[in-house]
C-alpha positions as CSV (number, residue, x, y, z in Angstrom):
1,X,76.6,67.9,18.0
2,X,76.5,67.1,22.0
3,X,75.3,64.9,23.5
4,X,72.4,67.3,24.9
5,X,71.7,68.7,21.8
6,X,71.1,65.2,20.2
7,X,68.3,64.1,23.2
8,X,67.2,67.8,23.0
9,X,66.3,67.0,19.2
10,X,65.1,63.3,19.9
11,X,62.8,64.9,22.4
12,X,61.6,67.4,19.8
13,X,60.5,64.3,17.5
14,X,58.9,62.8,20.2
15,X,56.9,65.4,21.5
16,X,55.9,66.5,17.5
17,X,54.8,62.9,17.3
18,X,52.3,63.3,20.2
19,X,48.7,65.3,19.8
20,X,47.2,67.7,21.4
21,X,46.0,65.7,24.9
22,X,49.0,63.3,24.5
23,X,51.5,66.2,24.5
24,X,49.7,67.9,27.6
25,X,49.8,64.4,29.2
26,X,53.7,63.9,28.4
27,X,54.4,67.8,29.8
28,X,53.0,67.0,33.4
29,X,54.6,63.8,33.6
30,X,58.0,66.2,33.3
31,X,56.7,68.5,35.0
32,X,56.0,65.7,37.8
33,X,59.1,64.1,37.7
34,X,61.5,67.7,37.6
35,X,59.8,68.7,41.3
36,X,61.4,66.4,44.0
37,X,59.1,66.4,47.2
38,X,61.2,68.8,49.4
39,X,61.3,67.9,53.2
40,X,62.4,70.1,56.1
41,X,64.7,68.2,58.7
42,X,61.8,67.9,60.7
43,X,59.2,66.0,58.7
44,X,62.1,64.0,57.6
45,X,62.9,63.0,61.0
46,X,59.5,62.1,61.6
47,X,59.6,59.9,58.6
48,X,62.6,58.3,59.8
49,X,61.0,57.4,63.1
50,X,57.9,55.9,61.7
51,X,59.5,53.8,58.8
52,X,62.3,52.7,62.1
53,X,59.2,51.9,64.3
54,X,57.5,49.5,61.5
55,X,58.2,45.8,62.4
56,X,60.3,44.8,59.7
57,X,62.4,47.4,58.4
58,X,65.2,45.9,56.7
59,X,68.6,47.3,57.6
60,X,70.0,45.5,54.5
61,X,68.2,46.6,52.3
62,X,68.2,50.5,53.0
63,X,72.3,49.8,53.4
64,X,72.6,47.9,49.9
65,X,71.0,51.7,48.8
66,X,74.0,54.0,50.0
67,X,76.7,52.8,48.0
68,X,74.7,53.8,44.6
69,X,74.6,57.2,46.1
70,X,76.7,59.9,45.0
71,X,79.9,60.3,46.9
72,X,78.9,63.6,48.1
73,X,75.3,62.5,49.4
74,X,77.6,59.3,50.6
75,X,79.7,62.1,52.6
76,X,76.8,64.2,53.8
77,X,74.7,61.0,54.9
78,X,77.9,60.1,56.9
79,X,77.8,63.1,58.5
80,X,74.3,63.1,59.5
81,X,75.0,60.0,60.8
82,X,78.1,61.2,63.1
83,X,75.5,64.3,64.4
84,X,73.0,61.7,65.7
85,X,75.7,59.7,67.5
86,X,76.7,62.7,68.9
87,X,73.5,63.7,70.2
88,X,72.9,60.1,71.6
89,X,76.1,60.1,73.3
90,X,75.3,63.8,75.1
91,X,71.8,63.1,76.2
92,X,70.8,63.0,79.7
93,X,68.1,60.8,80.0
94,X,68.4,56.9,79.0
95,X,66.8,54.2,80.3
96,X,67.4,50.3,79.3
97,X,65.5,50.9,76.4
98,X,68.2,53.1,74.5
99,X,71.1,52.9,76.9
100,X,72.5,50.5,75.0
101,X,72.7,53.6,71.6
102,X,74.0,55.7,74.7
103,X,76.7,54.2,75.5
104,X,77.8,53.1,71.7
105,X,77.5,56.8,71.0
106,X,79.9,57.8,73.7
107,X,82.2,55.4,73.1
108,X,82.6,56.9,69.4
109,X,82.6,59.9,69.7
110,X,85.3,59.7,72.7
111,X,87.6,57.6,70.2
112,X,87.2,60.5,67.5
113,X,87.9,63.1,70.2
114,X,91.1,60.7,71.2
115,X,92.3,60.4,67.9
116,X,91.6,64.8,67.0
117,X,89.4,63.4,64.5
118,X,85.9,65.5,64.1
119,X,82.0,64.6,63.3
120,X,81.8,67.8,60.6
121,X,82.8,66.3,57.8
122,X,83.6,69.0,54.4
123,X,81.4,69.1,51.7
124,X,83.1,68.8,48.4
């Protein structure tokens, strides 16, 4: 028996254990946790910009977070991050307030050009 089929069957139990109201209780908890709030890039963004814009977000903390990431979210969030410095670094309008991102960004993404390395990392 596999490993699936043995929680499949535990589950089973479990749910045969339950009554009526208690079983339509446990089915839209799953049912809860199975639908991940989906985001378009937009809203995201605009989530991003608020939670950055709150006194006291903690770098540290969100950091400690990417290394329990799978590798492939770990490659994709890399290269989301290379896009933005891109766009900082091609921008036309700064002022003191972000030059500072501006010129960063330029810097970087003159280095990767240097060295023929690229922002678009693969997906694998």
């Amino acid at each position: 028996m596999t490993r699936e089929q043995q929680l499949q069957e535990e589950v089973s139990f479990l749910i045969d254990l339950l009554d009526d109201e208690g079983l339509k209780k446990f089915k839209a908890y799953l049912d809860q946790q199975e639908q991940p709030t989906m985001r378009s890039e937009k809203e995201l963004a605009e989530l991003l910009e608020k939670e950055l814009n709150r006194y006291g977000f903690d770098y540290k903390k969100f950091n400690e977070r990417i290394p329990l990431m799978h590798r492939t979210i770990q490659q994709q969030l890399t290269r989301l991050s290379l896009n933005i410095i891109n766009t900082m670094a091609s921008q036309h309008y700064y002022d003191a307030r972000n030059q500072a991102a501006f010129t960063i960004s330029q810097h970087i993404i003159k280095y990767l050009r240097d060295t023929n390395q690229t922002i678009n990392l693969p997906l694998i």
